[in-house]
C-alpha positions in Angstrom: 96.0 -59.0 -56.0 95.1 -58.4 -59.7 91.6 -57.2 -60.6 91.4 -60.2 -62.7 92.3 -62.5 -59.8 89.9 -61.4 -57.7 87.0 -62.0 -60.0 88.5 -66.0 -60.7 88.5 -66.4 -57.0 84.8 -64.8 -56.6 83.5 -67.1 -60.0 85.0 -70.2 -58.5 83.6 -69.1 -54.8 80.3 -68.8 -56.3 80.8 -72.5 -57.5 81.3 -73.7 -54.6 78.1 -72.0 -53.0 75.8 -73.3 -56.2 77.2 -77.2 -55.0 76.0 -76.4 -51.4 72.8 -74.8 -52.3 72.0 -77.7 -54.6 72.9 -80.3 -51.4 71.1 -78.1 -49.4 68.1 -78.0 -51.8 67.9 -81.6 -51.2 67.0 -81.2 -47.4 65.1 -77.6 -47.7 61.6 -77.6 -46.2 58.9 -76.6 -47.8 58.8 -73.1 -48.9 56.5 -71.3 -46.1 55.7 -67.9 -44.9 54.7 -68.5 -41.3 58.0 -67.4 -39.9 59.3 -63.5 -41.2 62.9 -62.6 -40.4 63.4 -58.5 -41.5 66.9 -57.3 -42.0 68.1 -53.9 -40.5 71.0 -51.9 -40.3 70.3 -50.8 -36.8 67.0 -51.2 -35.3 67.5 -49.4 -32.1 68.3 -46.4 -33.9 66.3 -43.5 -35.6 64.5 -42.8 -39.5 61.6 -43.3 -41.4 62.8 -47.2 -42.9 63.0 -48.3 -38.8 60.0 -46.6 -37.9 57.9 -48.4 -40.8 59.4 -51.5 -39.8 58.5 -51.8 -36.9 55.1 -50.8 -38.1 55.4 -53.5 -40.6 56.5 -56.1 -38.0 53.8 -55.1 -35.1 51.0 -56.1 -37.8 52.7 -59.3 -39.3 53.3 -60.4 -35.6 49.9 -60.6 -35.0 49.4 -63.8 -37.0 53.5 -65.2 -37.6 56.2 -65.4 -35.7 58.7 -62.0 -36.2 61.7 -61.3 -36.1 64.1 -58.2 -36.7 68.1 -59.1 -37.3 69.6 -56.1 -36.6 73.5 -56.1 -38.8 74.8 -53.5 -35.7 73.8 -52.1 -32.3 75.2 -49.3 -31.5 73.0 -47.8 -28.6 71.7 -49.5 -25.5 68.1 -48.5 -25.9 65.6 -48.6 -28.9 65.1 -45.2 -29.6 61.2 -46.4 -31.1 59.4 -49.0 -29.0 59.6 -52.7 -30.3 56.4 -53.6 -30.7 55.3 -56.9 -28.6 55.7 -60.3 -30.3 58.7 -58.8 -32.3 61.9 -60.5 -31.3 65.1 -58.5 -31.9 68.5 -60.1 -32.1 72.2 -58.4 -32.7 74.5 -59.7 -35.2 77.2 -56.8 -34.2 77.0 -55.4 -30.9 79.1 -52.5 -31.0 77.7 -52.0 -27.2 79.8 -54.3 -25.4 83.8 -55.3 -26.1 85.3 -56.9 -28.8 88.0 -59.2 -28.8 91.2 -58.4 -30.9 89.6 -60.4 -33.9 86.8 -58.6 -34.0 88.5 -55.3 -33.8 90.9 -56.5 -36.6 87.7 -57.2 -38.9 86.0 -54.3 -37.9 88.9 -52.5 -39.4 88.3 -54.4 -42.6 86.6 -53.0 -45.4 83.7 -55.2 -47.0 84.1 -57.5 -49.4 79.9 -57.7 -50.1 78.7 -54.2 -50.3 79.5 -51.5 -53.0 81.3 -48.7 -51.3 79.2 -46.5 -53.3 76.1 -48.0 -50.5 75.4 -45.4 -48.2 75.5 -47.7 -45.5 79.1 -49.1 -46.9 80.8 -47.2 -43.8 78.8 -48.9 -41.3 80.2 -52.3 -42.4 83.1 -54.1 -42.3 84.6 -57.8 -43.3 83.3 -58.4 -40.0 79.7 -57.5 -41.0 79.8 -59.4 -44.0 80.9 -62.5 -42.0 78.6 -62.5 -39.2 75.5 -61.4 -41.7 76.5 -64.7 -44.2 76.9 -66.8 -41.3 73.5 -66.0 -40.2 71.5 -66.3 -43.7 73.8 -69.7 -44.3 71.9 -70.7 -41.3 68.4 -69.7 -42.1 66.2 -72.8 -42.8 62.5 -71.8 -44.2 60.4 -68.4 -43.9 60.7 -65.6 -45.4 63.7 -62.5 -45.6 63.1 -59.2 -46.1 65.7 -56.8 -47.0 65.5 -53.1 -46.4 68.1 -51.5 -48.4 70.0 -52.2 -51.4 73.2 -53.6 -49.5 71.1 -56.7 -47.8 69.2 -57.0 -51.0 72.6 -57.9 -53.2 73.7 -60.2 -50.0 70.4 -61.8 -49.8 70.6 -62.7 -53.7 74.0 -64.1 -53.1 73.8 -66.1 -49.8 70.2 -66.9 -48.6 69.9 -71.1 -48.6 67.3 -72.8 -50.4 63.7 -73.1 -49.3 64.2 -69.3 -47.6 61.8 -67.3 -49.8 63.4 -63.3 -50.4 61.9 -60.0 -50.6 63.5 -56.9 -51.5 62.5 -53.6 -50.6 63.5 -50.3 -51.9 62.9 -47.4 -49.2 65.1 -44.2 -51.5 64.7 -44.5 -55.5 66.4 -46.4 -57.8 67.4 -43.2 -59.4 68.6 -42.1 -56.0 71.9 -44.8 -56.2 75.1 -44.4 -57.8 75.3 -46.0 -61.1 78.2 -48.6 -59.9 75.3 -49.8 -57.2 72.9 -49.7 -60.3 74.7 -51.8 -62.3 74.6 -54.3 -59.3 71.1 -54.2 -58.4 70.4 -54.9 -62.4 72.9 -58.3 -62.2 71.7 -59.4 -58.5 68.0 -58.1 -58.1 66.5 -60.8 -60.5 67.6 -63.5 -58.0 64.9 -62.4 -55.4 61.7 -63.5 -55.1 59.5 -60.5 -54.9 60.9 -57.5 -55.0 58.8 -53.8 -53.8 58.6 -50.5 -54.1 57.1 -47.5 -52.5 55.9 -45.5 -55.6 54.4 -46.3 -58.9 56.8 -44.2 -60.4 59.8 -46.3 -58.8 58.1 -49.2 -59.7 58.1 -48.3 -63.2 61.5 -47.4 -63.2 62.6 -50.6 -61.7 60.3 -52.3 -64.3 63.1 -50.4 -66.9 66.1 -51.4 -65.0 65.4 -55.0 -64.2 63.7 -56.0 -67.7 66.6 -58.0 -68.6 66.5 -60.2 -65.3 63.6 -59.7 -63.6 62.6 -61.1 -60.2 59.6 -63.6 -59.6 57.4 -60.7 -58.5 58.3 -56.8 -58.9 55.4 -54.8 -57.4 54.2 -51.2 -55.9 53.7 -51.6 -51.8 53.5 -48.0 -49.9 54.4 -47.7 -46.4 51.3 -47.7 -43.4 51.2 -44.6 -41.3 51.7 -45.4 -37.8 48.3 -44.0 -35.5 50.2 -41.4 -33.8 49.7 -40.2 -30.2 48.4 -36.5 -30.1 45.2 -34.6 -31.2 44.2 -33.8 -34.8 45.5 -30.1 -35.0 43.1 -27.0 -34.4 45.4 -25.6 -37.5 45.4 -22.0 -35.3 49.3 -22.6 -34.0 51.5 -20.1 -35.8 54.0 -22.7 -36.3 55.3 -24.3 -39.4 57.4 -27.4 -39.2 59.9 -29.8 -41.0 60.9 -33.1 -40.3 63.5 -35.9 -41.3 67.1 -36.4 -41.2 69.3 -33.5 -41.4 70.8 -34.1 -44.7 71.4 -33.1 -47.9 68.1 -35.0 -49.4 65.9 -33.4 -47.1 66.9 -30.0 -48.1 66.2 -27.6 -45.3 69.1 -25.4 -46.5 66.2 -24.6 -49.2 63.5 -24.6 -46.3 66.0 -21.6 -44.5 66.1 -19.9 -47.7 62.1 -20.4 -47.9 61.8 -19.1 -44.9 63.4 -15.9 -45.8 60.1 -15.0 -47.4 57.6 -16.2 -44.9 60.1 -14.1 -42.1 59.7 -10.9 -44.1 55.8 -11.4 -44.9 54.9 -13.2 -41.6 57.0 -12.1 -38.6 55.0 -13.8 -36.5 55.2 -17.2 -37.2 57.8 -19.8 -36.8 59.9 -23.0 -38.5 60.8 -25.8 -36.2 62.5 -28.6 -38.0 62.8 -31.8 -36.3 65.1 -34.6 -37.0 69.0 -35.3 -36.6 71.7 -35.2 -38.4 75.8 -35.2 -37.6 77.3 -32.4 -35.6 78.6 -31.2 -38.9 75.1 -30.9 -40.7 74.0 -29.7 -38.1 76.4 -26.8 -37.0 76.0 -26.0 -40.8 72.5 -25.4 -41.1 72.3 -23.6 -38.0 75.6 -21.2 -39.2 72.9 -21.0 -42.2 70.2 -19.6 -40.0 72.5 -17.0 -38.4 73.6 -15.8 -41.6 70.1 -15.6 -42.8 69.0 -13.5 -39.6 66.3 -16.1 -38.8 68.0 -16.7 -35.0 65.0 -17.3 -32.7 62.4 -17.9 -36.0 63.8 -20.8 -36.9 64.8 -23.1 -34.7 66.4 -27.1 -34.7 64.2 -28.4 -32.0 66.5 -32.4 -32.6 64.6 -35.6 -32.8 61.5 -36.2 -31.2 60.1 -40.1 -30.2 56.4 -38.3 -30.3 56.0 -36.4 -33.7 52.4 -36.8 -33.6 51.9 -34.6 -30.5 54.4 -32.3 -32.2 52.6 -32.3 -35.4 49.2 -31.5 -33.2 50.5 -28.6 -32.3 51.2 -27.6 -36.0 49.5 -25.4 -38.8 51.5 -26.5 -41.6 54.0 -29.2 -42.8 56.8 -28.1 -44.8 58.7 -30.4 -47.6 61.8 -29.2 -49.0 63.5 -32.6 -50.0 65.7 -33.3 -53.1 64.6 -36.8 -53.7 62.1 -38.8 -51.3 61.8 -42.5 -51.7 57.9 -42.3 -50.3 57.6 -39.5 -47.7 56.2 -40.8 -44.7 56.2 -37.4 -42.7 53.8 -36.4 -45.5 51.7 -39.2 -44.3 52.2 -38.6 -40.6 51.1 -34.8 -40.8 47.9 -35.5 -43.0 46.8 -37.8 -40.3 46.6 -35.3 -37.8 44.6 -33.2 -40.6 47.7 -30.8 -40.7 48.0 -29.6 -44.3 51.5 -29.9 -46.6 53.6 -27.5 -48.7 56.1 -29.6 -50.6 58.3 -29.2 -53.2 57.1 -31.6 -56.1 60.2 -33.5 -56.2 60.8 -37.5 -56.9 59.3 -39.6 -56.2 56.8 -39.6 -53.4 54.9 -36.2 -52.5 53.4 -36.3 -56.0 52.2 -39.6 -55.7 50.6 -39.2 -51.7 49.5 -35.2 -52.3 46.4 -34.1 -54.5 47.8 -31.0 -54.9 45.0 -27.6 -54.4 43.3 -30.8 -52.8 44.9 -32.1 -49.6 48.2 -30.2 -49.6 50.4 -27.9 -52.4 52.6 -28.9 -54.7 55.8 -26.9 -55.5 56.5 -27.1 -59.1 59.8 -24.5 -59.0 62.5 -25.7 -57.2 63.7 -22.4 -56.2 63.4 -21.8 -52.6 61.6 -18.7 -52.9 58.7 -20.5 -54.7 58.3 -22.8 -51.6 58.1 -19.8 -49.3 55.4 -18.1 -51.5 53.5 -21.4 -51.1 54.1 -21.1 -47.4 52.5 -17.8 -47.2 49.6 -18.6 -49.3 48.4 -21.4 -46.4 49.4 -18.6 -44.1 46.9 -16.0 -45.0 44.2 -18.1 -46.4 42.9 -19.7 -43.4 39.9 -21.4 -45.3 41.9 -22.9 -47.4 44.4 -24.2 -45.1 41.7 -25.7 -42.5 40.2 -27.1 -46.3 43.2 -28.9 -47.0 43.9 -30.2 -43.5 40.2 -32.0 -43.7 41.1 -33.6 -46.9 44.3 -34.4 -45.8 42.8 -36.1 -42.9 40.1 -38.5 -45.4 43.6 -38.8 -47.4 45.3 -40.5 -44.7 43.0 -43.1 -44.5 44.8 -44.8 -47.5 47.5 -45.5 -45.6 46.8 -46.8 -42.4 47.9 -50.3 -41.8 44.2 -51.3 -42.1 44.4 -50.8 -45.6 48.5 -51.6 -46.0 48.5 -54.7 -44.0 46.1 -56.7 -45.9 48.3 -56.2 -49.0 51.6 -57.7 -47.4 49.1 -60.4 -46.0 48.1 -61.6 -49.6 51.2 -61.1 -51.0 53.1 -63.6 -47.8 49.7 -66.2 -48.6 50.7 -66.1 -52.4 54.3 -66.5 -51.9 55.0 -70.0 -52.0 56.2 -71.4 -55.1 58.2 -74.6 -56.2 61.9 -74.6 -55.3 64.2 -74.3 -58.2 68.1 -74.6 -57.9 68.9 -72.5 -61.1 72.1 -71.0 -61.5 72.3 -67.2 -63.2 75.4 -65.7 -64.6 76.2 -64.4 -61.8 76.4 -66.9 -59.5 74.6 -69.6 -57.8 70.7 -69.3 -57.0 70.5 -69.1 -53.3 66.0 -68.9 -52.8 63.4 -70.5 -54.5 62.1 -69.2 -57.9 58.3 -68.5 -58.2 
């Protein structure tokens, strides 16, 4: 099928769905906010956008009626602990057998998300089917999307009288520019739409000038309250967390650590976190080759970080890009101090840097381990920053987060609307 074909049969799809949302408008209760559906792409797995879900969904539980649809499930236990009052339900369960239908969809690419998504491989036609089929069935609340690919689906597909909230977890700056132009033609459909950062905010503000949603606005991530002490800051351990990939740059951290090795023999780099057996066969061939066997070591993903993080000196950031950093967060609430590289968009923005952490400016790997070894040997100012970073912390704790989401779930409703855009039919109600 022709290029051109395709995009007649998606105009006069998108037709179709305008007549259905305008008959549906018709019957469409009254926009509330007293039931919260979240989207995920798997919440019994592992990462930072999971973890702060759940965080985010333990809180709004308290006073609504929760719930986390989960696109896949691909392990039998949560690896994080569903908070109580949260329900969680499956839409693929990759656990259990599939008929020969499924399996034939599965093998199916998706029609819905841009392959340029980093969560395009996770989904199939299948995906796409059995996430429409659900949002087509949605009547009232609210939807929250936690990545760009439910975002665009959400604009498309969610009924009227559903009220929509995007979030953005990366950067925008972080996405291909074939998902760019997409979130600048779909985003304006939303209802609110939030960020992490005030510098992602304002570069959202940029992109989505043209077509912006009802609400575009700055909401940080809460920090968890972590099992574990507040660190005596006298461990000679250093430590790095997240995901072993390419963004979280702990190729640069081995290369950091190069410096601290030769100044500090004594201490050592444990990097938590997970990655594919490729990363991480990579990044371990990397410390070999380095000579750092035994002084830096992958210690894999831990359930607990804030006992780990207790039992730390220092927090090291060697990311490329971080959407809001909430291992930053994590480690200043156990008062342990961070050396990051100041990189977009969220250590700059959490970090007072000679204040409650350092700041990297270079982003040569050498610079980072010279940082390193300044915290090292200046013990007053390492157990200065770790207080501040303590009073820092404070910020960030759901006590202060939660009442933001609150107001902004109160403020939410709005007349229903059942305008079309250019690029389809409007499936939510417009502020």
């Amino acid at each position: 099928m022709s290029p051109k074909a395709r995009r007649t049969i998606a105009r006069a799809a998108l037709r179709v769905l305008g007549v259905l949302n305008r008959k549906k408008a018709r019957g469409a209760p009254p926009p509330g906010t007293g039931t919260v559906r979240i989207l995920l792409l798997h919440a019994y797995g592992m990462g930072g956008t999971i973890r702060t879900t759940l965080n985010l969904a333990a809180h709004l539980a308290r006073t609504r009626d929760v719930e986390i649809i989960s696109l896949t499930r691909t392990a039998e236990e949560p690896f994080f602990e569903i908070p109580p009052g949260v329900r969680v339900t499956f839409l693929d369960d990759r656990t259990v057998p599939q008929g020969p239908v499924a399996r034939r969809l599965s093998r199916m690419r998706s029609r819905l998300v841009p392959e340029q998504e980093k969560a395009y491989l996770n989904m199939s036609l299948r995906t796409d089917l059995l996430l429409v089929r659900r949002l087509r069935s949605l009547r009232g609340g609210v939807l929250i999307g936690t990545r760009p690919a439910f975002n665009l689906i959400m604009a498309l597909f969610t009924p009227p009288g559903v009220l929509t909230i995007g979030q953005e977890h990366t950067t925008f700056d972080a996405h291909a520019p074939e998902l760019q132009a997409a979130i600048r033609r779909r985003y304006g459909r939303l209802d609110v739409f939030t960020t992490l950062t005030e510098a992602d905010l304002k570069a959202y503000r940029k992109a989505l000038r043209q077509k912006p949603p009802g609400r575009l606005l700055c909401v940080p991530n809460a920090v968890a309250e972590l099992a574990g002490d507040v660190s005596r800051l006298d461990e000679k351990v250093v430590v790095g967390i997240g995901r072993v990939a390419h963004a979280k740059g702990f190729d640069r951290l081995v290369n950091a650590w190069k410096t601290v090795a030769a100044a500090h023999p004594g201490w050592r780099l444990h990097i938590y976190g997970g990655g594919t057996e490729e990363r991480e066969q990579r990044l371990r061939d990397r410390i070999d080759k380095a000579g750092l066997t035994g002084v830096v070591t992958l210690m894999g993903s831990t359930r607990e970080p804030g006992i780990m993080l207790s039992k730390a000196s220092i927090h090291a950031v060697a990311s490329r890009y971080e959407g809001f950093g909430m291992t930053i967060l994590e480690a200043m609430s156990k008062g342990v101090p961070v050396v990051s590289f100041d990189c977009p968009h969220g250590p700059r923005e959490i970090i007072t840097d000679g204040h409650d952490g350092l700041l990297v400016r270079s982003d040569k790997a050498a610079a980072l381990g010279r940082a390193l070894c300044r915290l090292i040997e200046d013990e007053d100012l390492r157990r200065t920053l770790g207080a501040n970073a303590l009073r820092s912390a404070d910020r960030y704790t759901m006590a202060s987060i939660g009442p933001r989401w609150e107001a902004l779930l109160d403020g939410l409703a709005g007349p229903s609307s059942d305008a079309e855009t250019e690029d389809g039919p409007a499936g939510h109600n417009e502020p």
